[in-house]
N, C-alpha and C positions, 0 to 999 in steps of 0.2 A: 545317192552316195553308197547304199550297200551293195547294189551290184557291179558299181562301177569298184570300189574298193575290192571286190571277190573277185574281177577282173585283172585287176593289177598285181594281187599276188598272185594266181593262178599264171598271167603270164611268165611271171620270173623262173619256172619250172619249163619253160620253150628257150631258156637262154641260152643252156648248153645242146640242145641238139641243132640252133641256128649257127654255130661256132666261135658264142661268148668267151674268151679268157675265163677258165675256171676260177681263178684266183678272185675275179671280179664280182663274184655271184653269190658268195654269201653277204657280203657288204651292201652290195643292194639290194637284197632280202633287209640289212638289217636298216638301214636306213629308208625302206618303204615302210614295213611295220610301224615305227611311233611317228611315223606322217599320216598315218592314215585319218584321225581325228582332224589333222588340218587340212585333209580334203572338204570335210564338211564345212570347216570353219569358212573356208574360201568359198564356197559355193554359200553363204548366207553373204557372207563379204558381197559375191558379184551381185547376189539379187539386191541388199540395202545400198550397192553401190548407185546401180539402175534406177531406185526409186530414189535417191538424192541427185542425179544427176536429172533424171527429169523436172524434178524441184527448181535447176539451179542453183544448186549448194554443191559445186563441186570441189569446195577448201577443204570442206572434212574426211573424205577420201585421201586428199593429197596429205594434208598432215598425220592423218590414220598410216598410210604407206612409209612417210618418214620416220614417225616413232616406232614401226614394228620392224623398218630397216635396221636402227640400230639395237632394238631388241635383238634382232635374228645376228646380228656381228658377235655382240656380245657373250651371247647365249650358247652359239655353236664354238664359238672361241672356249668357252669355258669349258664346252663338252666336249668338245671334240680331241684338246689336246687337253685338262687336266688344268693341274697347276703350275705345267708347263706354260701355259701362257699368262698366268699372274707372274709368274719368275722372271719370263720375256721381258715385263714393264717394272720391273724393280720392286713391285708389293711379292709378299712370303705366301708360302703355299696353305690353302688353305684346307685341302682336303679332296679336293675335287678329281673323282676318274677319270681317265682318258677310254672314253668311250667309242671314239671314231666316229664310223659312218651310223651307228644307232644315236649317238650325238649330237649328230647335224639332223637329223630324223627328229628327233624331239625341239631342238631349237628352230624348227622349221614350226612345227606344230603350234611352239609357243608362241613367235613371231605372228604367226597365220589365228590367232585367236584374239590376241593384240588386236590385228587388223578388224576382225570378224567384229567384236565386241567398241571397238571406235565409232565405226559406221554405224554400226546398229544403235545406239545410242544417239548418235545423230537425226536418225532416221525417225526414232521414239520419238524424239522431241518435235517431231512435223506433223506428229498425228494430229486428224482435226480435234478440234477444243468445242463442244457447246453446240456444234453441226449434228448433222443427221449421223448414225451409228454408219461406220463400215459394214458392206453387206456381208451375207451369210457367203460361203464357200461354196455354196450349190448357186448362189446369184451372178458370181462372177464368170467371165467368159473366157471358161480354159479350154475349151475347142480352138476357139480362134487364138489365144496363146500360144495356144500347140500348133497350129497353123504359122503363124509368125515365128513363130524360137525354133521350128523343126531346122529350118533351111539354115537358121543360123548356125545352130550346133552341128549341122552336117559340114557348115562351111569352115567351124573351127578345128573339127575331126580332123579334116583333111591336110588342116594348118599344120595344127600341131602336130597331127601322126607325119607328117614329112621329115619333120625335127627330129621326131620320135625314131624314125625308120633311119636314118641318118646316123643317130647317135650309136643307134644297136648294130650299127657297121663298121662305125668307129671301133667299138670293146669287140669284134670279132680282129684286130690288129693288135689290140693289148691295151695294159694300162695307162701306157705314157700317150699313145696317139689318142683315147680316148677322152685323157687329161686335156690335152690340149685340144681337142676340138669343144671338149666343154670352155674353157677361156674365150676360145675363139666365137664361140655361138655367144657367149655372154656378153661381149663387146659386138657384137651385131646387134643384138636384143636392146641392148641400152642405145644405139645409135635412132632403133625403129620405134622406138617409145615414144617420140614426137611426133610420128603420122598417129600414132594408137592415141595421144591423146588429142587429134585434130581431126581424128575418125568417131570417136567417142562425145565431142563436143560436134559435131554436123549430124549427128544421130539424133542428137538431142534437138536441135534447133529444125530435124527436117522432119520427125516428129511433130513436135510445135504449129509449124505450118501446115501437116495436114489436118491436127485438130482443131486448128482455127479455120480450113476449111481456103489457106491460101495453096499456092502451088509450091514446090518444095522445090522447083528445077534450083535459083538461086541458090538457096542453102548449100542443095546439094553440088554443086558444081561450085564455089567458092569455095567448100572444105576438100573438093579434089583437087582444086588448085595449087590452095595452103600446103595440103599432103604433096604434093609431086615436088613442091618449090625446096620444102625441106628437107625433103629425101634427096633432092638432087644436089 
């Protein structure tokens, strides 16, 4: 988390000589600063996500995501425009700033801790009971973890820096093409969250069958199935 966060603000200082919309560059200065705590939160979220989905519990993820949904509505609502948006809904102003994009920065943060703090809880409550102690941190086999997770996170690199690289092409056009290719990507993202969750369940299940020592072609090839039938 700490050099990826020293990474991200450092980047923001490349915006203007790549040919960002000046306009657009302190906003996103100010709404990456109070996200940065919810990068952490997410990164414990994905690990207790991983060990409840190897479990088989993957309800409490899902209702975790839904309550920190409407956390983050509410939250960025209230901060981003003030008490402009209680006045929206007919209730009186209660005090509240209109923070902007440092706004949606913190109710990002708050939402993403929401999430972090569901799952982990969930996760607590699996620990073994009366069993042998979990090993010591020098027992466990983070060689071969870092073998296995290296490729993946090379492979989400790639994902996400596409989007990444994309976006920051967009804000070299200005703010409104910008805008709207954020909408645009947003309703992509929601369409492809049904392969993400039919890639995330065949992970689990093709896992399974190599620790039980069957062959995982089935699994695997039923969740590519799944995945192509829905996306198409």
């Amino acid at each position: 988390w700490v050099p990826t966060s020293a990474l991200a603000i450092g980047a923001t200082w490349l915006l203007a000589p790549v040919g960002i919309d000046p306009a657009l560059i302190a906003p996103a200065r100010a709404f990456l600063l109070p996200q940065l705590p919810g990068m952490l939160a997410f990164s414990i979220f994905l690990a207790a996500k991983s060990f409840l989905q190897a479990r088989e519990r993957a309800s409490s993820p899902l209702v975790a995501s839904g309550i920190a949904n409407v956390v983050n509505f509410v939250a960025c609502n209230l901060l981003v425009r003030g008490d402009e948006a209680l006045v929206a809904i007919g209730l009186p102003p209660m005090g509240f700033p209109r923070l902007g994009a440092f706004g949606a920065g913190v109710a990002s943060t708050l939402s993403t801790a929401v999430l972090a703090s569901w799952v982990l809880v969930a996760a607590w409550r699996l620990r073994p009971r009366g069993g042998p102690p979990i090993g010591r941190v020098r027992d466990l086999p983070v060689l071969k973890v870092l073998r296995l997770g290296t490729p993946v996170g090379l492979q989400l690199l790639a994902e996400v820096g596409v989007f990444s690289l994309v976006a920051v092409l967009a804000g070299r056009l200005g703010s409104v093409p910008v805008s709207a290719h954020q909408i645009a990507i947003g309703l992509a993202s929601f369409t492809f969250m049904g392969a993400l969750g039919v890639s995330g369940a065949t992970g689990v299940r093709v896992g399974h069958a190599i620790g039980e020592g069957r062959s995982p072609r089935k699994a695997g090839l039923v969740g590519i199935a799944l995945g192509a039938a829905f996306m198409s």
